[in-house]
C-alpha positions as CSV (number, residue, x, y, z in Angstrom):
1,X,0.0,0.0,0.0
2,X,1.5,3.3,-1.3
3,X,1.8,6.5,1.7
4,X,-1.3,7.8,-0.5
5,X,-3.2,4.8,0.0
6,X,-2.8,5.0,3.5
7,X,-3.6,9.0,3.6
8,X,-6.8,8.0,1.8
9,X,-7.6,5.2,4.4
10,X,-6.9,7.2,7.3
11,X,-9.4,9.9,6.0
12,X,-12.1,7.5,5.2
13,X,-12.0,6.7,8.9
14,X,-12.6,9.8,10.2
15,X,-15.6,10.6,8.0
16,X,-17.0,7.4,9.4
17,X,-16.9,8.9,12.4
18,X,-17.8,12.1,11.5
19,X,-20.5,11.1,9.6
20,X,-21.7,8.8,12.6
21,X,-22.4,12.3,14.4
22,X,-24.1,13.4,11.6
23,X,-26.8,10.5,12.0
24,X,-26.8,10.7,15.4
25,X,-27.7,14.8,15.3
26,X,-30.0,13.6,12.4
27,X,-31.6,11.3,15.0
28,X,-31.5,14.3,17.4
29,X,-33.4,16.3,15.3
30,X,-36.2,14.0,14.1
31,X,-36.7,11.2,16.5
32,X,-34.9,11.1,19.4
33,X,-37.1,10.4,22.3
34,X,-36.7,13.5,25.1
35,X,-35.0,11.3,27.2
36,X,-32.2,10.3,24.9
37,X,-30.4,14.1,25.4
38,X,-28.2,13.9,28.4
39,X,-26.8,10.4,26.8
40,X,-26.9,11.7,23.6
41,X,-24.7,14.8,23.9
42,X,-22.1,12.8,25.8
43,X,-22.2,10.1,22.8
44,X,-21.6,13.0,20.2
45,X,-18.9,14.4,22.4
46,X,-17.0,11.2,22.7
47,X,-17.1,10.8,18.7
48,X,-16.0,13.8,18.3
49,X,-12.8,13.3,20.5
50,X,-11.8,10.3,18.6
51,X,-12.2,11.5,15.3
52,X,-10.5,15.1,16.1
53,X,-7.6,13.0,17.7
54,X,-7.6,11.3,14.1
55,X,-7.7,14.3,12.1
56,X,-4.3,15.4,14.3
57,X,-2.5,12.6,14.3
58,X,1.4,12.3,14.0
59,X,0.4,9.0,12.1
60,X,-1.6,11.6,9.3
61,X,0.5,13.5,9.2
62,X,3.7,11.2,8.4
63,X,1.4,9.8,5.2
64,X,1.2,12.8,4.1
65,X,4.4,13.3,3.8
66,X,5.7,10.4,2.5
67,X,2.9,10.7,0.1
68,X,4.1,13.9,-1.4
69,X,7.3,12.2,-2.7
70,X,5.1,9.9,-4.7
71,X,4.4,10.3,-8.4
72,X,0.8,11.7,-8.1
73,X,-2.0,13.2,-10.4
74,X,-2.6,16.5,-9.8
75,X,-6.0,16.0,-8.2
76,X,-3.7,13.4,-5.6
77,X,-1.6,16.5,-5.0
78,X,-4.7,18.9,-4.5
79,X,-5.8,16.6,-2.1
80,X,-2.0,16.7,-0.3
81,X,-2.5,20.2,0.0
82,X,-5.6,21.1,1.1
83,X,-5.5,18.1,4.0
84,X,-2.2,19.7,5.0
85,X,-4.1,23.2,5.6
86,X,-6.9,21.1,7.6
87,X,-3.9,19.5,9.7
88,X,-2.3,22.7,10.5
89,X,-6.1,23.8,11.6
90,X,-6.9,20.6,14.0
91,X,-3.6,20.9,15.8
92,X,-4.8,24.0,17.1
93,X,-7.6,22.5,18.7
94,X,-7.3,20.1,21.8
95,X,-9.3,17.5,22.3
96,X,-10.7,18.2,26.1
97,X,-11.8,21.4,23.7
98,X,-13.4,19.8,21.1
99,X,-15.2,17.6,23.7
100,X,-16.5,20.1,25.4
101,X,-17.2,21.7,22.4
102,X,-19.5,19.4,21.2
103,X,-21.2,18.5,24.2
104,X,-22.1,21.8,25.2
105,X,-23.3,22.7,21.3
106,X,-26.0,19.0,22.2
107,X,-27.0,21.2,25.5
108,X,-27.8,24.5,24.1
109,X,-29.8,22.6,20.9
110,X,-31.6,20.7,23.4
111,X,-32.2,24.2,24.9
112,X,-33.2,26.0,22.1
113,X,-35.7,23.6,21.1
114,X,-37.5,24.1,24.6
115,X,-36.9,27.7,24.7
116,X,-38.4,28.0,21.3
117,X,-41.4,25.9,21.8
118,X,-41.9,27.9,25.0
119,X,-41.5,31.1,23.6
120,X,-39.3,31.9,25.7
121,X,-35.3,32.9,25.0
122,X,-34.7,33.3,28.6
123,X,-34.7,29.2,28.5
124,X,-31.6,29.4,25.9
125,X,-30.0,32.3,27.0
126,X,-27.6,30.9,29.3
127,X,-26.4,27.7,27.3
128,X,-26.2,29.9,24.0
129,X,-24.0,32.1,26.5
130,X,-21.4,29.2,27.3
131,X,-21.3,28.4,24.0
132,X,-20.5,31.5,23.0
133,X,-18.0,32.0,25.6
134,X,-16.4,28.5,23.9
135,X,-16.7,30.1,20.6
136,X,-14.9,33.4,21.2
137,X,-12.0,30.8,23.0
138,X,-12.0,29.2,19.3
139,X,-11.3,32.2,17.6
140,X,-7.9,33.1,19.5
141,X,-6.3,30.1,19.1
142,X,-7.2,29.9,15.8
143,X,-6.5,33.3,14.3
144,X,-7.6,35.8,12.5
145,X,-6.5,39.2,10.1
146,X,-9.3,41.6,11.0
147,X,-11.7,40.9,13.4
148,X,-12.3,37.6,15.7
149,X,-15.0,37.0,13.8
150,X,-13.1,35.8,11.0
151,X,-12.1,32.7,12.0
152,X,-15.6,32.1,12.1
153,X,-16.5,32.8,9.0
154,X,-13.2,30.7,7.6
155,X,-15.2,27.5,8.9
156,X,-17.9,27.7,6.1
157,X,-16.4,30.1,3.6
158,X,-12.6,30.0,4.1
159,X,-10.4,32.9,3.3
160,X,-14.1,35.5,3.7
161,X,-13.3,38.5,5.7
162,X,-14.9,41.0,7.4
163,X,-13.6,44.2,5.0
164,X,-15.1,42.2,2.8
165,X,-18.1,41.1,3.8
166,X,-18.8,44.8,4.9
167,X,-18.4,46.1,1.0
168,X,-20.3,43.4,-0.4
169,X,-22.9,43.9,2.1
170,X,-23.2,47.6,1.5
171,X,-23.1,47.2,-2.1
172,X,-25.7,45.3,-1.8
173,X,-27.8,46.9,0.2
174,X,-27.6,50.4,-2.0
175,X,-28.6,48.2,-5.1
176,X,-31.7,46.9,-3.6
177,X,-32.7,49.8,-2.4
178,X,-34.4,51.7,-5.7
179,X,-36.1,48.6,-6.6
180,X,-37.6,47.6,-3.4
181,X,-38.9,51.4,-3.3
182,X,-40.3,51.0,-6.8
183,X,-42.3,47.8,-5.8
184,X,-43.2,49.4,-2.0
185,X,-44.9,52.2,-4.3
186,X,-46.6,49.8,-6.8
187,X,-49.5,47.6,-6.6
188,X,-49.1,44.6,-4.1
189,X,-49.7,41.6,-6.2
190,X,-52.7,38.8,-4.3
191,X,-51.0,36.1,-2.6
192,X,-54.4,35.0,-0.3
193,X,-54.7,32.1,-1.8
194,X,-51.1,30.4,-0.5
195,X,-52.8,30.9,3.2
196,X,-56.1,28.6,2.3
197,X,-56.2,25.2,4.4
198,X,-54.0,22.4,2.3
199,X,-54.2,19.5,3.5
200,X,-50.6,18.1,5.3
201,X,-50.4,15.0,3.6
202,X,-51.1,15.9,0.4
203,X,-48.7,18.8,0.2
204,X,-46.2,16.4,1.6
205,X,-47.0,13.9,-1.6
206,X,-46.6,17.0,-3.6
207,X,-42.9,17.7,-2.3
208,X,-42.4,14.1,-3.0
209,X,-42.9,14.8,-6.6
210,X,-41.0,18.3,-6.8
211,X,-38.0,16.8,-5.5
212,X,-38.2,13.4,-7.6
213,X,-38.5,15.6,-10.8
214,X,-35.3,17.7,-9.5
215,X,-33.4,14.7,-9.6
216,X,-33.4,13.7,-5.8
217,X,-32.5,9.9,-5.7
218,X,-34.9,8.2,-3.0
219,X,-32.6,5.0,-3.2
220,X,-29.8,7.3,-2.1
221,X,-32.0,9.5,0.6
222,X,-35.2,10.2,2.4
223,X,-37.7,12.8,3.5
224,X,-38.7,13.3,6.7
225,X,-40.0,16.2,8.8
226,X,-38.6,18.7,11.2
227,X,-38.9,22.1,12.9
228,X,-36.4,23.9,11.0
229,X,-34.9,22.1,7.6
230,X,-31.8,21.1,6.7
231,X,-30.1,18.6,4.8
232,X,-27.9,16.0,5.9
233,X,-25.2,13.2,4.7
234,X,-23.7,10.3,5.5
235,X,-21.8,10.0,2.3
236,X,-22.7,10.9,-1.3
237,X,-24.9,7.3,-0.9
238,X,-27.1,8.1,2.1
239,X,-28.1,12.0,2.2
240,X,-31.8,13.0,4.0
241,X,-33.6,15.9,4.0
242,X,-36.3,17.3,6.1
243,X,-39.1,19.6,5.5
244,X,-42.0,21.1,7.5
245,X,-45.6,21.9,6.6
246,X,-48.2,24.2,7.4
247,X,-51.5,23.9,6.4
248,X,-52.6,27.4,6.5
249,X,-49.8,28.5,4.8
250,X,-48.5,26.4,1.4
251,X,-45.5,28.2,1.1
252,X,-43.9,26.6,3.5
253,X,-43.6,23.6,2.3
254,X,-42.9,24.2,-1.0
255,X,-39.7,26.3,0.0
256,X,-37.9,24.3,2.5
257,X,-38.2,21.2,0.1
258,X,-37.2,22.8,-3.2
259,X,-34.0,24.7,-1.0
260,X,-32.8,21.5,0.9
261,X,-33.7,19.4,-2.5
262,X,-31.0,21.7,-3.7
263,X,-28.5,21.0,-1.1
264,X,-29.2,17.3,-1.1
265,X,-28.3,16.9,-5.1
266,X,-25.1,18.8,-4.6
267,X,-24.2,16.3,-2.5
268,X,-25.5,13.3,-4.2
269,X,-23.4,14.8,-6.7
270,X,-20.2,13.9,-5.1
271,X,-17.8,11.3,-5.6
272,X,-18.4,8.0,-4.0
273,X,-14.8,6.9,-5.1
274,X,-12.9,10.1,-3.5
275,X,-15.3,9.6,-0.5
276,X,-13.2,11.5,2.8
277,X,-10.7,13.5,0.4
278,X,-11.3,17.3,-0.2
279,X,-12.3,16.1,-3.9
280,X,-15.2,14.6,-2.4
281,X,-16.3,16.9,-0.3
282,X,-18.2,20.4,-0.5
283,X,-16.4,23.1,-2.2
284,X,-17.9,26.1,0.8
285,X,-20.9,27.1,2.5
286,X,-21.6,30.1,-0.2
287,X,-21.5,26.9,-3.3
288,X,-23.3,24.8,-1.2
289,X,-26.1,27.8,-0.7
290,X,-25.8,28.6,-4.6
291,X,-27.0,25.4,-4.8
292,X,-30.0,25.3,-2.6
293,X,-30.7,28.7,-4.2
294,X,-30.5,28.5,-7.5
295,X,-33.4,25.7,-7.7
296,X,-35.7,27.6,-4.9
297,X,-35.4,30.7,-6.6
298,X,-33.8,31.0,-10.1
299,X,-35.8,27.4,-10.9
300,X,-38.9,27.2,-8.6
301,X,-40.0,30.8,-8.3
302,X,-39.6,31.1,-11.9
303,X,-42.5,30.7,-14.7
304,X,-41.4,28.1,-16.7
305,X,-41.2,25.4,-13.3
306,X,-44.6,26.2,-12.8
307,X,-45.8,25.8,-16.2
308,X,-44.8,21.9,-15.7
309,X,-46.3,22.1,-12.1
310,X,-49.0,24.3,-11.7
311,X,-51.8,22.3,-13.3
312,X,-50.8,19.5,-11.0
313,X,-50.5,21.3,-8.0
314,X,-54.4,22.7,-8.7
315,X,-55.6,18.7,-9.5
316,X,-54.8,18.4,-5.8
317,X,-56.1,21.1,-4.1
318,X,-58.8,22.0,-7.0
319,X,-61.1,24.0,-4.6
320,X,-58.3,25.9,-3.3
321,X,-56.9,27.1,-7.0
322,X,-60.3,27.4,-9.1
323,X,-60.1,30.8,-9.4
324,X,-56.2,30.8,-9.9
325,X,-53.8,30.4,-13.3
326,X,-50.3,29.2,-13.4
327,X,-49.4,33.4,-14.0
328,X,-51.2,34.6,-10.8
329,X,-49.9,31.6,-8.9
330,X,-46.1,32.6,-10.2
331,X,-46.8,36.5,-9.2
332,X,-47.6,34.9,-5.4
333,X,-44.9,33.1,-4.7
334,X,-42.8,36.1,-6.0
335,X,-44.7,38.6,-3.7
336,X,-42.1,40.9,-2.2
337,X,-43.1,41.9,1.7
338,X,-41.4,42.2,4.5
339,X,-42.0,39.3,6.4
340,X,-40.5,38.2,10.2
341,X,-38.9,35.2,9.5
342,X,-35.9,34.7,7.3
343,X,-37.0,31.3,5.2
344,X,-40.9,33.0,4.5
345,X,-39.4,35.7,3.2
346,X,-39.0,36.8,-0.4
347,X,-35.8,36.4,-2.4
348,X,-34.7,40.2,-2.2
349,X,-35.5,41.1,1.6
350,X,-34.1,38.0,2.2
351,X,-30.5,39.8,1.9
352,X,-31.9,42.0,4.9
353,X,-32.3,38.9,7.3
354,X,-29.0,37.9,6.6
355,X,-27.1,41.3,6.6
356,X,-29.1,41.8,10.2
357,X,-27.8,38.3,11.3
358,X,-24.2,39.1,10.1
359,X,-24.0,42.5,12.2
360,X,-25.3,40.9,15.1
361,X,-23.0,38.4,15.3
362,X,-20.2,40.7,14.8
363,X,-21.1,42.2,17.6
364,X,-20.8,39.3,19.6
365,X,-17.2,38.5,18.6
366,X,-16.5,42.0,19.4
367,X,-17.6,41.7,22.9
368,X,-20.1,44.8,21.7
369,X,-23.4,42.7,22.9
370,X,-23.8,40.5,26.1
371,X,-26.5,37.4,25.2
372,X,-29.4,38.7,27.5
373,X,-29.2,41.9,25.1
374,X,-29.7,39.8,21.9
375,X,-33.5,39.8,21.9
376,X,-33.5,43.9,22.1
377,X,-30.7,44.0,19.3
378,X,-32.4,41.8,17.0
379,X,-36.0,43.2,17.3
380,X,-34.4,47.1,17.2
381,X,-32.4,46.2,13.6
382,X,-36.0,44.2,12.4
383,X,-37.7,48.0,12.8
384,X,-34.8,49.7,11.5
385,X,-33.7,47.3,8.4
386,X,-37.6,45.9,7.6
387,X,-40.0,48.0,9.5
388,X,-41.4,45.4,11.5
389,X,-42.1,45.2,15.2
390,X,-41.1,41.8,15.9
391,X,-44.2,40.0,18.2
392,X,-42.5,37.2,20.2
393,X,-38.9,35.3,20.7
394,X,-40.3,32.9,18.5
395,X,-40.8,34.7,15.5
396,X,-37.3,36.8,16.3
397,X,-34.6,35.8,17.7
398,X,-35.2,32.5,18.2
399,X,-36.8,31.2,14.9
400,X,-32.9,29.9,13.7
401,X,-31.1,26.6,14.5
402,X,-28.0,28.2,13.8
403,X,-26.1,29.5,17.0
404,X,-27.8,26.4,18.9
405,X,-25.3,24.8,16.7
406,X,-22.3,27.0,17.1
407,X,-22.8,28.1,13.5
408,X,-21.7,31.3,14.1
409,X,-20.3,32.7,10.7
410,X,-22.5,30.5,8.4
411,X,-25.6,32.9,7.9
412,X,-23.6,35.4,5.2
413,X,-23.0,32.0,3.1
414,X,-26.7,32.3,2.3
415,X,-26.4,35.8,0.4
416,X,-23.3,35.0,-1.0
417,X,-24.9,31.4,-2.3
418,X,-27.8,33.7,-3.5
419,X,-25.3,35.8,-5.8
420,X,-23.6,32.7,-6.9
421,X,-26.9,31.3,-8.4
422,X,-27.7,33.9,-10.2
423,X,-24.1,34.3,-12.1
424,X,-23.8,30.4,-12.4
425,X,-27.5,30.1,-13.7
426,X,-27.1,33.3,-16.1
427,X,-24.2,30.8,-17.5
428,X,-26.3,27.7,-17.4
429,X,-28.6,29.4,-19.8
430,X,-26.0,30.2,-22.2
431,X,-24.9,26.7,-22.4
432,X,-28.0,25.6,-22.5
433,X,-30.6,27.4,-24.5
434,X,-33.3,25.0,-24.7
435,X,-33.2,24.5,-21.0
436,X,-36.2,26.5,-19.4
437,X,-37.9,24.9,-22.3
438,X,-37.2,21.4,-21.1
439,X,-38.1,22.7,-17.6
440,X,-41.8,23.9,-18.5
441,X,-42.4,20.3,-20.3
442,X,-41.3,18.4,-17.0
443,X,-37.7,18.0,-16.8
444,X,-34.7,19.3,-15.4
445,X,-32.4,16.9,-16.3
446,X,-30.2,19.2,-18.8
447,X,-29.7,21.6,-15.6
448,X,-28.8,19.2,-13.5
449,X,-26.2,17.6,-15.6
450,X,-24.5,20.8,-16.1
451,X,-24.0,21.5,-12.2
452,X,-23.0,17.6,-12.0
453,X,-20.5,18.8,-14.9
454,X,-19.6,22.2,-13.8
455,X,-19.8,22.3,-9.7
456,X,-20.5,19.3,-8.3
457,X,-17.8,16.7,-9.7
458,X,-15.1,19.4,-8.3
459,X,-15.9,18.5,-4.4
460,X,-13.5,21.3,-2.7
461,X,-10.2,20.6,-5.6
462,X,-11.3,25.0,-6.2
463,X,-11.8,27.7,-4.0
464,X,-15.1,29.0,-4.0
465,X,-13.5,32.3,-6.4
466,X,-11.9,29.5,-8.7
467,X,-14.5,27.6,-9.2
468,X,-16.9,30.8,-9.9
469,X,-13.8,32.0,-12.3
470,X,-13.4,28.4,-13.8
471,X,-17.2,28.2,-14.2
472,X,-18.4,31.8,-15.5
473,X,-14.9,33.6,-16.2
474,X,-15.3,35.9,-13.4
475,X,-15.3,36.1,-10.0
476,X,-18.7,36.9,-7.8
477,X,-20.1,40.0,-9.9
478,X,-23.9,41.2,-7.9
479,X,-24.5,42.4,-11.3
480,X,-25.9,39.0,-12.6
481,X,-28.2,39.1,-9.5
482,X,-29.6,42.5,-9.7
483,X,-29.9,42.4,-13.2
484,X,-32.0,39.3,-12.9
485,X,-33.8,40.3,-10.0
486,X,-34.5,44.4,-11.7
487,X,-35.7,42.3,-14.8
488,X,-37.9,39.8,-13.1
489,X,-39.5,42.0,-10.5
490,X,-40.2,45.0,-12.6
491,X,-41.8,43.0,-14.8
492,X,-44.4,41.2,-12.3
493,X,-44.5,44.8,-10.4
494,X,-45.0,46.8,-13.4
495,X,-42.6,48.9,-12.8
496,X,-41.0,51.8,-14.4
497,X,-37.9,53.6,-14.1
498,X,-36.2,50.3,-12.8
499,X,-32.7,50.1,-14.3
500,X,-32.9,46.8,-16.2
């Protein structure tokens, strides 16, 4: 066995491990009986020691190495390199740290869930606190150029900084703001019909469908339910997603499936034979969101998608839709309104949630907000940013999973993966002109062989500005967004005076 071989062995054990945890949080978050947590948390923890102790080892790194001095290809040597960076990381970490880490991120989950069912952030506040506390111990030893918020941000979108995260964010911001004035001036388009009573289990059948057509492979994954989405894997063979309904309120479902439908192909899409290198793993965060984003929003809020399913929908729910067309049902879902909660709203305020999010957790890493202040924070920028007077912690700043999970640094992935779906689907169009055609008669094959082609096959060989550069000749340009978004919206608005 070559020093290679045994690199690649070595890393195939720890994402056994690692993707161990996964099931076990899967578990967590779907089915784990109440009882389960105490055991549960300690059972994660201990996983995580072993496989971090793996990831460190003087044993990995000696393969690597040797491995080095072998003749390689240059996806071998890609591999080398970018599991030499992840060494240098891990060392940093200890694994009394990492234990703790992970046990205390099971408590605060277990936390939130209660504090949000409850209503009540006062149940979260202090085990968000000690996690936070962990957190800000993670970003000293691991380093950072700007601000110690970096290093979080490095975890799902490595080399982002806060300089600029700040530009694009402003930038951003400015851009949106003539057209969201133009719409807030025009008529509001009728979305009543989305809130009519649908019946759970046959919108659930319906999301069945929706993801089947995508290209989800049931054989290779599942659909279950949960309070707040996500997607998980256990390899490129085994990846789940979760959805939730409401039956007052048909949006909901139809979102969360289409977005973690997105995620889950991405990483169906990976390579079963490079399973545990870099090439077989996620490029980032913001090409993992592009993914999720591009078929909830560039796909399933536009016409052609519904052209395909609208008839079908209104064959289920016939006495809900009588007195709507596939035209007034695609003006709906594309109703732009400032809305509470981050994953109802619509794909330009959207930015808004996430830029509020972003702030706020700078402040944190600053030491410029203590936790018992969140609440007040995050309702005071919801007035200032959307104009909302935020009702209840449930609806503000408790309605995320994300800091119950440490995830601090992960929410500016979702603009970013936003902007990345618009450049790579502008692109996807060019290639492939008949495509919305094919999508409109009921498939989306062509699409999805390009991003097998294009994105997926890459795994993490690119940087997230390679791949964009390798894919579209560029690096992230908001123009492809706001010129779709100026284009799409003026024209269901009416609008004039829009820059298109």
């Amino acid at each position: 066995m070559t020093y290679y071989e045994k690199y690649k062995a070595h890393l195939s054990k720890i994402a056994d491990l690692q993707f161990a945890m996964s099931l076990l949080n899967w578990d967590q978050e779907t089915y784990m009986p109440e009882g389960a947590a105490g055991l549960r948390a300690q059972q994660m923890a201990t996983l995580s020691g072993v496989a971090h102790e793996l990831s460190m080892s003087e044993e990995l790194e000696q393969f690597m190495e040797e491995a080095s001095s072998e003749k390689l290809s240059r996806e071998e040597n890609k591999n080398l390199e970018i599991s030499k960076k992840d060494l240098a990381k891990n060392q940093k970490y200890t694994t009394d740290f990492v234990v703790k880490l992970t046990s205390q991120i099971s408590n605060s989950f277990i936390a939130w869930q209660e504090a949000k069912s409850k209503n009540d952030f006062s149940l979260f506040a202090g085990e968000l606190d000690k996690l936070i506390e962990l957190k800000k111990q993670e970003s000293e030893f691991l380093g950072y150029e700007n601000h110690p918020y970096e290093a979080q941000l490095d975890t799902y979108e490595p080399g982002a900084t806060v300089p600029f995260l700040d530009s694009l964010f402003a930038s951003l911001k400015t851009d949106l703001k003539p057209l969201l004035d133009n719409i807030a001036g025009a008529k509001q388009v009728d979305d009543a019909f989305m809130f009519r009573t649908y019946a759970k289990d046959e919108q659930w059948s319906f999301g069945l469908e929706v993801l089947e057509y995508m290209g989800y492979d049931f054989k290779r994954g599942r659909q279950d339910y949960s309070s707040h989405p996500f997607t998980t894997t256990f390899g490129p063979t085994d990846v789940r997603v979760t959805t939730r309904v409401d039956e007052n309120n048909l949006s909901e479902m139809l979102w969360s499936t289409i977005h973690e439908g997105g995620h889950a192909l991405y990483e169906q899409g990976l390579s079963v034979q490079n399973y545990g290198l870099p090439h077989g793993t996620y490029c980032s965060l913001s090409i993992h969101e592009s993914q999720s984003r591009l078929w909830e929003n560039n796909v399933g809020r536009a016409l052609p998608f519904w052209e395909h399913f609208f008839p079908m929908l209104k064959q289920r729910f016939t006495a809900n839709l009588k007195d709507v067309n596939a035209d007034m049902f695609y003006k709906a879902m594309n109703k732009v309104q400032s809305s509470p909660i981050r994953t109802n709203a619509d794909e330009l305020s959207y930015h808004l949630h996430v830029i509020i999010r972003y702030e706020i957790e700078k402040m944190i890493f600053s030491n410029d907000v203590k936790t018992s202040e969140l609440p007040e924070l995050w309702n005071a920028k919801y007035k200032e940013y959307l104009g909302l007077d935020i009702r209840s912690d449930q609806e503000g700043v408790l309605q995320d999973i994300h800091w119950s999970h440490g995830s601090f640094g992960y929410f500016p992935t979702y603009s970013l993966g936003s902007l990345y779906a618009a450049q790579f689907f502008h692109f996807a169009k060019l290639a492939l002109p008949d495509m919305e055609n094919e999508i409109s008669e009921g498939s989306s094959a062509q699409l999805l062989s390009w991003l097998r082609s294009e994105i997926h096959q890459y795994g993490k060989l690119y940087s997230s500005d390679e791949l964009c550069k390798k894919v579209t000749g560029e690096s992230l340009n908001t123009k492809y967004f706001m010129d779709y978004a100026n284009e799409k919206y003026s024209k269901i608005y009416a609008l004039s005076g829009t820059a298109v």
